[in-house]
C-alpha positions in Angstrom: 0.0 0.0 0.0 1.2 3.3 -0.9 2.9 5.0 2.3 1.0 7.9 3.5 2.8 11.4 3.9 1.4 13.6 6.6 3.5 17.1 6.2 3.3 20.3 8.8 3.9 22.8 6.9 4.4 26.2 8.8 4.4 29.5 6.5 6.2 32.3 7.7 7.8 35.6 7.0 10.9 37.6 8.4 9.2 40.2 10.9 5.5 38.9 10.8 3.8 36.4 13.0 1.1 34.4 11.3 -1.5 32.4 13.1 -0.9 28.5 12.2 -3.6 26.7 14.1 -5.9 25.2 11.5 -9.5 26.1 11.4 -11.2 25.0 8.2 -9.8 22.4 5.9 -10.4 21.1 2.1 -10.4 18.1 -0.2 -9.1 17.9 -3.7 -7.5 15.4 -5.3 -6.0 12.7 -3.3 -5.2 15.0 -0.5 -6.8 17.0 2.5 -5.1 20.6 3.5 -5.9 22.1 6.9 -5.8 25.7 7.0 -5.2 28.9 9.5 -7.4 31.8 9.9 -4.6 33.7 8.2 -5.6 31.2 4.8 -2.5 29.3 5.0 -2.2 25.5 4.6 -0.7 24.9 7.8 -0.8 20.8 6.7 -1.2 18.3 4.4 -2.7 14.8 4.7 -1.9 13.0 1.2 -3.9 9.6 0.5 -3.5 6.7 -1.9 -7.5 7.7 -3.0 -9.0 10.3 -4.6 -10.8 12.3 -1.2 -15.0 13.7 -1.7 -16.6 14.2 1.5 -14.2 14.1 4.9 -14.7 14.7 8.6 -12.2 14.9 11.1 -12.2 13.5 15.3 -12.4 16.4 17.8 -8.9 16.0 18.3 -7.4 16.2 14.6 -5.7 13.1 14.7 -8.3 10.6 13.3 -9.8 11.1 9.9 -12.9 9.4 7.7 -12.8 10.0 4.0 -15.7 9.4 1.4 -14.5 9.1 -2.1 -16.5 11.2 -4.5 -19.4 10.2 -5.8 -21.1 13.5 -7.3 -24.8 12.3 -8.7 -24.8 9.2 -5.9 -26.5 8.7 -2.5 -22.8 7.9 -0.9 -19.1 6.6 -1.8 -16.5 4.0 -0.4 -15.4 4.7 3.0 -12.2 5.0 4.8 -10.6 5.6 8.3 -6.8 6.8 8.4 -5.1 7.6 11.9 -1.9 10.0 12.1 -0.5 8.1 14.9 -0.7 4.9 12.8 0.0 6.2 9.7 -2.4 3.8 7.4 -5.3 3.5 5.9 -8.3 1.5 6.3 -11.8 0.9 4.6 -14.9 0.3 6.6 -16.7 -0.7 7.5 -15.1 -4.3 7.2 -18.9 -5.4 6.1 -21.9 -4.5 4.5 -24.2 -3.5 7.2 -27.7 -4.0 5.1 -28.8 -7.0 4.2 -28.6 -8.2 0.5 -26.7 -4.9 -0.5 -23.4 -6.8 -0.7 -21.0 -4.6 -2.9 -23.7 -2.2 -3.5 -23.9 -0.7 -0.2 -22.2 2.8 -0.3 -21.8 5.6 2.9 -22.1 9.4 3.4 -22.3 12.1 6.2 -19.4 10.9 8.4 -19.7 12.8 11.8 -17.7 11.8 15.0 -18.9 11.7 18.4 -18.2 14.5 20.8 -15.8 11.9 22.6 -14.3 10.8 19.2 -15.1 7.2 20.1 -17.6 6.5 17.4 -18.4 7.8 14.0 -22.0 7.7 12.8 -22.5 7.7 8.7 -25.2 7.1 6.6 -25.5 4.2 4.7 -27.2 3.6 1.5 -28.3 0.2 -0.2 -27.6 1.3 -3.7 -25.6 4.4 -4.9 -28.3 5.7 -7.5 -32.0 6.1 -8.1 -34.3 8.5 -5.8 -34.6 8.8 -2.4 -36.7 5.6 -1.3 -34.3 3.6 -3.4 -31.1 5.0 -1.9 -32.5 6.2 1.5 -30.5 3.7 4.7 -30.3 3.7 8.1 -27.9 5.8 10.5 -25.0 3.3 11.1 -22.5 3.8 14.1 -18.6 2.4 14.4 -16.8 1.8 17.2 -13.6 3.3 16.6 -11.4 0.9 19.1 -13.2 -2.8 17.7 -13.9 -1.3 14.5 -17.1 -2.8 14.5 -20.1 -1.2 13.2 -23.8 -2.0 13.5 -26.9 -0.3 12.1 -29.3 2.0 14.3 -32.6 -0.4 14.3 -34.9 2.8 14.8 -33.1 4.6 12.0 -34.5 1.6 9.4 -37.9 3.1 8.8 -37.1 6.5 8.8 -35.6 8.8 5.5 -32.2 9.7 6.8 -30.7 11.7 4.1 -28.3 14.9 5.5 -28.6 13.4 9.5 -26.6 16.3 11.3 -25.1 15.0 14.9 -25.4 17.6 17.5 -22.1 18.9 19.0 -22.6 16.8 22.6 -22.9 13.7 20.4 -26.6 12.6 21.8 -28.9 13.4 19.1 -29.6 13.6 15.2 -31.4 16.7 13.4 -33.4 14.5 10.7 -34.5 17.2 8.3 -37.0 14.9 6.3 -38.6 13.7 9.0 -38.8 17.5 11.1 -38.1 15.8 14.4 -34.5 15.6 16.7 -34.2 12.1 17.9 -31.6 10.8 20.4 -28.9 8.1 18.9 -31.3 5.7 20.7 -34.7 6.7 18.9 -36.4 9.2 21.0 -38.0 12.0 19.9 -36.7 15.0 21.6 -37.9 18.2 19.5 -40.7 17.9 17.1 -40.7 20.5 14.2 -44.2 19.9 12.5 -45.6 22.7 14.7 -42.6 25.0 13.6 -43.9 27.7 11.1 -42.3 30.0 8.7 -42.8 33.5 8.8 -43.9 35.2 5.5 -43.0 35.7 2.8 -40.9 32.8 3.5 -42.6 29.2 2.1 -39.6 26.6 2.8 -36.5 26.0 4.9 -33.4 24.1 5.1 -31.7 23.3 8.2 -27.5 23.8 7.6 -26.3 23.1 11.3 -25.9 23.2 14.8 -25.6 26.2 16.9 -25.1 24.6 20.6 -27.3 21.6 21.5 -30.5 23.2 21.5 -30.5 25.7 18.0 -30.6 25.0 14.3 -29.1 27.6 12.3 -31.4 27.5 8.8 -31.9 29.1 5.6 -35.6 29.9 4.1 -36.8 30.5 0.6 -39.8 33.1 -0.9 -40.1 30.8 -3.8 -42.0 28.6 -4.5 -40.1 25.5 -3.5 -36.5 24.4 -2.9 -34.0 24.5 -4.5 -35.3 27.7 -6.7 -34.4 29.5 -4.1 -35.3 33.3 -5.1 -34.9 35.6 -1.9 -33.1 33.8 0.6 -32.1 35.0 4.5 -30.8 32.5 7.4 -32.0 32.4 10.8 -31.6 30.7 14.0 -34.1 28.5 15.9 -34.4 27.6 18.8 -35.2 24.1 19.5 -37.1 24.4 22.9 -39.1 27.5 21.7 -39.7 27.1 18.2 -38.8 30.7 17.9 -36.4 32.0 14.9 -34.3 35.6 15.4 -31.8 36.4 12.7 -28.3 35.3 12.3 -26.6 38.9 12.9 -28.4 39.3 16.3 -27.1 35.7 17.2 -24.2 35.0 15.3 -22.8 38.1 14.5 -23.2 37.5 10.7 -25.6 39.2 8.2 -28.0 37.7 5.5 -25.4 39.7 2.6 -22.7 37.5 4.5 -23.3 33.9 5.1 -24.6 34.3 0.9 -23.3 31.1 -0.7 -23.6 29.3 2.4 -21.8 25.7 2.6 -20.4 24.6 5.8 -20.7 26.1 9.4 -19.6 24.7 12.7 -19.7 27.9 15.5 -18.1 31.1 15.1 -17.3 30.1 11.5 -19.1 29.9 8.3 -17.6 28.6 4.8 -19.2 30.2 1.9 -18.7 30.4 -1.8 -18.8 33.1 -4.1 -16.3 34.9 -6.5 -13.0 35.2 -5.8 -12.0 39.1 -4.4 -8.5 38.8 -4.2 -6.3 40.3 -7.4 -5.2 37.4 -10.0 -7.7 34.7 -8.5 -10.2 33.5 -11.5 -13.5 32.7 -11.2 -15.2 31.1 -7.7 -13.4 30.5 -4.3 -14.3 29.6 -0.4 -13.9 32.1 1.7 -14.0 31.2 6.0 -16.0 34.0 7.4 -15.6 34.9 11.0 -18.1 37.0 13.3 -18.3 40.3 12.5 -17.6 39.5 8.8 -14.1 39.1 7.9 -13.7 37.3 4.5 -10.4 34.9 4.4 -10.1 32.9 1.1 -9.1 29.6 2.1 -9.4 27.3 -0.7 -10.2 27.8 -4.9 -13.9 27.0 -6.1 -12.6 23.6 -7.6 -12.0 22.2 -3.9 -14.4 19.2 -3.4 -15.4 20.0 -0.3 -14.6 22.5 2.4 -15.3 21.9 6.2 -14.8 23.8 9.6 -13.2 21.7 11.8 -13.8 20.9 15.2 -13.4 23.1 18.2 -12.8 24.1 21.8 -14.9 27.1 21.5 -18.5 25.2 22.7 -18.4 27.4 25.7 -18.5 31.0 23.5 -22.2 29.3 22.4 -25.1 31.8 22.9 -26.5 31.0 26.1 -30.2 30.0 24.8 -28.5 27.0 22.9 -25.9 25.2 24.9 
């Protein structure tokens, strides 16, 4: 097996200090690069597979890839540890029954504790969503053994989003927040837009008890016309805007696609001087713009971090 390279790469500059600790990271190619709040690749993790989706343990040092699989439900999985410096695909088994080969996997997401991962699985990689829809699936990182969520098996599960104390699922399609052992916690069919709004879309956690989302005046998702994001509060049921809350405006959390608290990633064209066409940009509270990656990465994340206890009161 090809060895695996994992380079720190530390940019600096006679008379400046830059900050090096990586907040935000990106896929493209067969390689993953974590980057500063400055926009400097700070390291590179280099793979013998080409890397789509990714996700990272709360401590950096474990790391799930998803090769891509653009037009598909999910991709081949695989776990690859710094400390042991290999790769691995998991699960070791198919998880569904008669999917064999077929069986594919999406929406990695570690626990708070970094002990398990939870991932989506999906019987077949194309067709609609009853065809490709699977249950939530959870691996023991230590045994490596995985097993299926029974109560997850009737349910649509596409886009589950794990809350940041690891204990319970967001399940957009099914407007509910269960707990990783099947109980409804938050039920969102009473939630109702404001108008001139008619849909929304829940992006991600803000604490354990708010949903930052995005609504639509169209007519239905995804033609999206007038768009403006908003926070909701779980307990309540009650949306406020994101500036009031997060510190960021409609005009910039605009191209929207990652955020894990203080940071968004969006995408939209590139403002620096030489830079063609679209790139991602990591936003920060208050609305500073730092372009971290070009518009041809495959996907951009925020990674995890200590900063849980900066959460807005109303949704720790």
């Amino acid at each position: 097996m090809t060895a695996l390279i994992f380079l720190l790469i530390v940019a600096s500059a006679s008379g400046q200090t830059h900050s090096v600790g990586p907040v935000a990271a990106y896929s493209k190619g067969n390689s993953v690069y974590l980057v500063s709040t400055a926009g400097e690749v700070v390291s590179t993790i280099k793979l013998p597979i080409t890397v789509g989706e990714f996700s990272f343990s709360p401590d950096l040092k474990t790391l799930v890839v998803i090769t891509p699989h653009p037009g598909e439900a999910g991709g081949r999985m695989y776990l690859y540890s710094s400390a042991a410096g290999r790769i691995l695909r998991i699960p070791a088994h198919a998880l569904m029954p008669g999917s064999g080969g077929s069986e594919v996997y999406s929406d990695p997401q570690f626990s708070a504790d970094g002990a398990e991962l939870f991932f989506n699985t999906h019987p077949q990689a194309k067709g609609d969503l009853y065809e490709t829809s699977g249950p939530i699936a959870e691996l023991d990182l230590k045994t490596l053994r995985a097993k299926v969520l029974p109560w997850t098996i009737e349910v649509f599960t596409d886009d589950p989003m794990l809350s940041p104390n690891g204990r319970q699922f967001d399940l957009p399609d099914e407007e509910i927040v269960v707990g990783t052992n099947g109980t409804t916690l938050f039920d969102l069919h009473s939630f109702q837009l404001e108008e001139p709004f008619k849909w929304a879309f829940d992006e991600a956690w803000i604490g354990n008890s708010c949903v930052l989302y995005q609504a639509g005046t169209s007519a239905r998702y995804p033609l999206k016309g007038e768009t403006a994001y908003f926070v909701l509060d779980l307990k309540t049921l009650k949306s406020t805007g994101t500036l009031k809350i997060l510190g960021l405006s409609n005009e910039e959390l605009r191209g929207l696609v990652a955020y894990r608290f203080p940071y968004a990633i969006i995408k939209g064209k590139a403002d620096v001087a030489g830079t063609q066409g679209a790139a991602y940009f990591l936003v920060s509270p208050g609305g500073a713009r730092t372009k971290v990656a070009l518009g041809d990465a495959a996907e951009v994340e925020v990674l995890p971090n200590d900063l849980t206890g900066d959460v807005p009161a109303g949704c720790r």
